[in-house]
N, C-alpha and C positions, 0 to 999 in steps of 0.2 A: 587347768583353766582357772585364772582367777574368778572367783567365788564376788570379789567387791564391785566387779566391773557391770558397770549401767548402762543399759540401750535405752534413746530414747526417736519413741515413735511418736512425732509433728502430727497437730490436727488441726484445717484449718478453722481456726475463730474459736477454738478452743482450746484448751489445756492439755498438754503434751501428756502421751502415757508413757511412765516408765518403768522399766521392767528390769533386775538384775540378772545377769545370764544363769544363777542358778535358781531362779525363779521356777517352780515345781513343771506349770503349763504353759512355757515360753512355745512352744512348737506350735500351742493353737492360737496366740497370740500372732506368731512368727505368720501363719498359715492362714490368719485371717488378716492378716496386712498385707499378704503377696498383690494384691490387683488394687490398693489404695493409691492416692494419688501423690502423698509425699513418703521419702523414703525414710526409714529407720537411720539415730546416728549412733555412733560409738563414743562420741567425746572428743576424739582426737583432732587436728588441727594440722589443713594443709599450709604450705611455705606460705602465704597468705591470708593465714587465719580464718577459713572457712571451716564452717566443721565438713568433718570425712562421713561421706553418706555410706549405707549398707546398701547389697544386693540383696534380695530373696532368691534364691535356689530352689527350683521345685526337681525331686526324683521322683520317676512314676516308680510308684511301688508293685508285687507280684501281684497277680489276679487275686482278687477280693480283698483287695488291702488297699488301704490309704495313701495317697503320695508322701513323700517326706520333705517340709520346707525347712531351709537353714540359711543363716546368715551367712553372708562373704563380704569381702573385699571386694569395692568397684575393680575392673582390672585398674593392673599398673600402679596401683595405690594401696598393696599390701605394704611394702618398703615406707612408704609415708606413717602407716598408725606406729602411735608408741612404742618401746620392745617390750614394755610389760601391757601393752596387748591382747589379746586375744586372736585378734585378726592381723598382727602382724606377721611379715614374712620376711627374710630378706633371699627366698628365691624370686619376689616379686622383682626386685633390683634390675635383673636381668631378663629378656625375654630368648627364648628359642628358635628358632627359625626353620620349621618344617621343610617347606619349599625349596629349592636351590636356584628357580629361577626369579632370581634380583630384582629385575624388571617386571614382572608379573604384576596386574593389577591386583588379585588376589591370593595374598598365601596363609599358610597353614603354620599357626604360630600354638605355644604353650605360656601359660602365665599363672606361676602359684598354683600348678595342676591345672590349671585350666584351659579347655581346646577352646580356642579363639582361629575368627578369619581375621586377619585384617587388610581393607579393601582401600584403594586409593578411588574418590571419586572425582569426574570431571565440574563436575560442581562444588561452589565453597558453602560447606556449613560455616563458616567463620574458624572452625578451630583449625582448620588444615593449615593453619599459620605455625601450630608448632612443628617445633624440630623431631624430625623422627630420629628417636636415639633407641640405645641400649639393643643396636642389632646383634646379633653374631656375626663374630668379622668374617667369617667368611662366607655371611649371605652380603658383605658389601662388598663386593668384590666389583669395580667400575671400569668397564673398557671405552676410552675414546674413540671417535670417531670424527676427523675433520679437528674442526674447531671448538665441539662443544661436546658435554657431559650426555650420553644416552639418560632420557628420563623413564623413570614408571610408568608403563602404562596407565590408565584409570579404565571402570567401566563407568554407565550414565546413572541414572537415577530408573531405567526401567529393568537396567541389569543386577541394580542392587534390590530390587522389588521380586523379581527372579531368585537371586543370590539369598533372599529372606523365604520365599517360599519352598527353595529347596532346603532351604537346612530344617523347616518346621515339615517338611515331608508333604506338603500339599499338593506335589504334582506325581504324586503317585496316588493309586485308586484299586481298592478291592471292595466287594461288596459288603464289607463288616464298619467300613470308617464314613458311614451315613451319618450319623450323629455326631461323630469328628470336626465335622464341613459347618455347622451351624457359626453362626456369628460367637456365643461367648468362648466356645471352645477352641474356635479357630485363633481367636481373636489373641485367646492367652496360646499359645500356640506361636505364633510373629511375635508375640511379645518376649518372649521367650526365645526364641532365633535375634531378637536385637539385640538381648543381653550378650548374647555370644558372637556380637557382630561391632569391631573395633574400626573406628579412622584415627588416626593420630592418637592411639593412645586412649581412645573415647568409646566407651561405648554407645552406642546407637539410642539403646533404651534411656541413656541419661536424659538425649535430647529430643526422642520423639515419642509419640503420641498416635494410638492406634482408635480411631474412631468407628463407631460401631453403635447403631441403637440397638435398646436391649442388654447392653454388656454390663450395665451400673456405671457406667462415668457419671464423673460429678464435674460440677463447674470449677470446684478448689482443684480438681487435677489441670483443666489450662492452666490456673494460677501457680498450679507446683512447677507446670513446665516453662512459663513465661520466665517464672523468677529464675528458675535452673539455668535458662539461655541467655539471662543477663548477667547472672556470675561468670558463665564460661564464656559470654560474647561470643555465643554463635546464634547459628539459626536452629528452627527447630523440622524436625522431620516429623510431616504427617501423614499418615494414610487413611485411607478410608477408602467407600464407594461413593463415586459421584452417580447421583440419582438423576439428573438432567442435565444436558446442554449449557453452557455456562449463559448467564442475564445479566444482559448489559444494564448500571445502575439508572435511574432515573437521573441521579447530581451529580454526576459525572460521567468520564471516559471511561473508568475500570467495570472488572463484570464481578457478578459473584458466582459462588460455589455451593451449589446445594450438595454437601457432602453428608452423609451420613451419620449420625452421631454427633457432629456438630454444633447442632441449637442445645442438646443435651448436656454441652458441657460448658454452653455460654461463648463459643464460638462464634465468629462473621470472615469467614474466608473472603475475601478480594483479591481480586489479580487484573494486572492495567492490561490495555489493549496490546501495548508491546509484549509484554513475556506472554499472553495468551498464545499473540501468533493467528497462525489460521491451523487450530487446533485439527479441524475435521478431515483437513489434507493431509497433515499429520499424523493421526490417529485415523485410518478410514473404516478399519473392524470398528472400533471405538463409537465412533458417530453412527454406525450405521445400529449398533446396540440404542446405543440412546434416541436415535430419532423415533418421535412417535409411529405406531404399530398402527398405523392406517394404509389401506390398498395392498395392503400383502398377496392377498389373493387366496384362493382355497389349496393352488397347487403350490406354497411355498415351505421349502423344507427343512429349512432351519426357527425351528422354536425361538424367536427374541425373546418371550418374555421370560424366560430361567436364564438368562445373562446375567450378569454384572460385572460393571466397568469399575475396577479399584483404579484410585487416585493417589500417587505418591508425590509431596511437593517438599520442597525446602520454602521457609517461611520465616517472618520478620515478624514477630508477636510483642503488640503492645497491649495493655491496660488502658480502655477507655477509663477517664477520671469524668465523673457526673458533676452534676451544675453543685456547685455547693449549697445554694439553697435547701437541697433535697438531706446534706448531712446533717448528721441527727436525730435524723427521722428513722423509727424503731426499725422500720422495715427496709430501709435503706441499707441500716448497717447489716443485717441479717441477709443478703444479698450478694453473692458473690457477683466480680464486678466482671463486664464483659469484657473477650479479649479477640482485637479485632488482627487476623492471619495473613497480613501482605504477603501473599504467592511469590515467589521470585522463579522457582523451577520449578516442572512438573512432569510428571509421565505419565502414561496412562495404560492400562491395561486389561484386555476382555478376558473375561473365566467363565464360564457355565452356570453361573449365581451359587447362591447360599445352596449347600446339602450336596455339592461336590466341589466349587471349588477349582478344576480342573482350567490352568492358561490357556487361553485358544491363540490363535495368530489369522486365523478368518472365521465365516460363518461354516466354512466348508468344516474345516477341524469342529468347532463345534457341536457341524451334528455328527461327526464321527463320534467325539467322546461319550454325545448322550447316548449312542445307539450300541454304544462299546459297555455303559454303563447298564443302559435296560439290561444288555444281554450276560449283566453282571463278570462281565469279563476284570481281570487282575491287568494293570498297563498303566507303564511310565511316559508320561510326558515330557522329555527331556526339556532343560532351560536353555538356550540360547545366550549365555550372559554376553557375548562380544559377538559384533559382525565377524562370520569367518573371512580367514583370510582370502585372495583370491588363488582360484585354484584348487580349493581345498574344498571336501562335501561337506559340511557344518554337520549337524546335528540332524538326528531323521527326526519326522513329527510324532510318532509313538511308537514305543516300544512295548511288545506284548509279552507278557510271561506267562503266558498260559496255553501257550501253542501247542509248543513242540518241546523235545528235552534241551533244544538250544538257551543257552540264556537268553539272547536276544534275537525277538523274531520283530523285523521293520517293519514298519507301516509308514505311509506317504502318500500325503495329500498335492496333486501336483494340480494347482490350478490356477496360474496367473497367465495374464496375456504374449501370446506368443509374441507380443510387442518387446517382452523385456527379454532382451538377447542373453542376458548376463545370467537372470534367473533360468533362462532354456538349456543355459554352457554346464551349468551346474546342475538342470534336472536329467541330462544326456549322461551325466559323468556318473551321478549315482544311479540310474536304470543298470547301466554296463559296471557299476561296481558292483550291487547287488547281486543282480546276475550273477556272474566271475564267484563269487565268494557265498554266497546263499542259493545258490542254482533259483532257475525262474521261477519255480514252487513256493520257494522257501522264504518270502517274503509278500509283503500283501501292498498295493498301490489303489489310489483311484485316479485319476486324471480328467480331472473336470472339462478338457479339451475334445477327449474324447467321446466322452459321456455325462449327462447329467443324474446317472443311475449309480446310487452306491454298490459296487459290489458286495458279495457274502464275506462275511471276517470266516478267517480258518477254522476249523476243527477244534473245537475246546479239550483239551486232554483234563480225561476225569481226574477227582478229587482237589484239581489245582485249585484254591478258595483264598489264599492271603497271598500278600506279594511279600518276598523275603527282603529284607532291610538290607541296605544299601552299603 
């Protein structure tokens, strides 16, 4: 390791700290900079002249011990630093290709030891303009069809919100990870599934922003993100929970976004009436979360208020610039400035609120998870990242590991209108798969058609207490 080489850690409106990597206490340095707003640099200079940012790396370390943070290499940008280095690579030059299916929106890639997804989405951050290179040729392997080149699938913006919660394990639940589900911990937790979450080369965490009250955001991290998405020219990825209904502005057509964390970091979310959409037909678990809790009545059996509606958007982040009169003035400068979030895409998504965490897909799942949760049951809730195909049983709505010695024991919430023929084709085909393959025991259903009374969950097999990792 070179002994001369210097990190320097960005602050904003003030004086950069630096630190040499054989600096005695760089690790709590290192370790108190993981959740700041700008990143640590090395020196070095991309084909562009920008400097080369660092990553923090967090390891959970063994019970009763400290996690371990360490600097890295953005992906894809070991081959860029220096050769005398520290953080250079030249495995970084090349990437791996886990996966063999080509087309896949999703596959499983290595870079400089490091496990990466990398996901095509149907929406533009801006950077999906570059060239996807340095594949393994024989994950490019291209068969025609007709006239033209088969492309990549992509998933949406609610599959990639999906694709984040499962790689950070949040859709799994046992009764030890209560304190897991809160906002700071979750919060680093997604932040943490971004770094490990590539589009073109990019990882996620470069260009988004996880909002959360409570977590310590600051307003210089909008400004570390605004500036970050004007060097790479894209958009920036946010999420958070939307707290109400979107409000349409008094001085205009567009609505705003009371998200979460938000005002805390100097944010003003907007979105025009066109990309809004008619969000609540769209989203109908969603809306029915956030509309006000009036007339419920005494016999209704889903809890709304431990909901919460997460908000994932792609965004156009500018720097409001203030009247100039105002500059100069002491407290103007000391001010970070606000930055206001043109919405372009969004998705939305219901979960069981803060302290579980757990995706729903109606009120019905809902109150399964909470009633799965009181009864401190161990159970995955599979992510749906694509529509399945047709013909095919997608994903069941939960999975229980604490049944039986099968690894998976199903559960299924069948409850939409006999009206939708397509949803009836495919709740027909998995009753008669289950059946066939888990005998009529060996799985658990409700069917809200038939009943509006939750059946008993199975038989809990003693000692089962954690869910084993994936």
């Amino acid at each position: 390791m070179t002994t001369s080489q210097w990190i320097t850690f960005p602050r904003f409106n003030d004086k950069p700290l630096r630190r040499s990597m054989d600096f005695p206490d760089l690790q709590s340095v290192v370790a108190d900079w993981y959740q700041r707003p700008l990143r640590p640099e090395c020196g070095c200079k991309d084909p562009n002249g920008n400097p080369l940012v660092l990553q923090i790396r967090r390891t959970e370390a063994a019970q009763g011990m400290s996690a371990v943070y360490r600097l890295a290499s953005m992906p894809y940008q070991a081959m860029l630093h220096r050769k005398t280095c520290s953080f250079h690579s030249d495995a970084g030059s090349t990437r791996t290709v886990i996966d063999t299916d080509t087309f896949a929106p999703i596959r499983k890639v290595t870079d400089n030891n490091q496990s990466l997804l990398d996901i095509k989405l149907d929406v533009s951050l801006g950077i999906d303009r570059l060239v996807e290179g340095n594949q393994a040729s024989a994950a490019r392997t291209r068969t025609r069809t007709g006239a033209g080149v088969p492309q990549r699938r992509s998933i949406t913006l609610l599959g990639l919100l999906r694709t984040l919660w499962e790689q950070a394990e949040l859709n799994r639940w046992s009764g030890s990870q209560i304190k897991a589900r809160w906002p700071r911990i979750s919060s680093a937790r997604l932040y943490e599934a971004m770094a490990s979450v590539v589009c073109n080369q990019k990882a996620l965490s470069e260009v988004g922003l996880i909002m959360r009250s409570g977590i310590g955001l600051l307003p210089e991290q909008a400004v570390g993100l605004t500036e970050a998405c004007r060097k790479t020219s894209s958009r920036a990825l946010l999420i958070s929970v939307l707290r109400e209904p979107p409000k349409k502005r008094k001085d205009g057509d567009d609505y705003t976004l009371v998200l979460d964390g938000a005002r805390e970091a100097n944010i003003i979310p907007v979105i025009s009436a066109d990309h809004l959409g008619n969000w609540a037909e769209r989203f109908p678990t969603e809306a029915a979360l956030l509309r006000p809790q009036t007339g419920q009545g005494q016999n209704s059996r889903c809890d709304l208020s431990k909901g919460a509606v997460f908000f994932i958007g792609t965004a156009r982040m500018n720097l409001w610039n203030r009247p100039s009169k105002d500059r100069g003035n002491a407290s103007y400068e000391s001010q970070a400035p606000l930055c206001f979030a043109n919405i372009e895409q969004y998705a939305l998504m219901a979960t069981t609120g803060d302290g579980s965490l757990i995706p729903v897909d109606s009120l019905y799942e809902k109150h399964v998870a909470e009633n799965l949760m009181v009864a401190k049951r161990c159970f995955v809730k599979p992510q749906q990242l694509m529509l399945p195909a047709p013909g095919t049983l997608g994903l069941p709505d939960f999975i229980l590991k604490d049944a039986n010695a099968a690894e998976h024991y199903v559960m299924e919430v069948f409850g939409r209108s006999l009206d939708d023929t397509r949803y009836q084709v495919r709740k027909r085909q998995k009753i008669s798969h289950y059946n066939q393959t888990a005998g009529e025991d060996g799985w658990w259903y409700w069917d809200l058609t038939e009943t509006q009374v939750m059946p008993p969950f199975p038989r809990k097999l003693e000692g089962e207490e954690t869910i084993e990792s994936s």
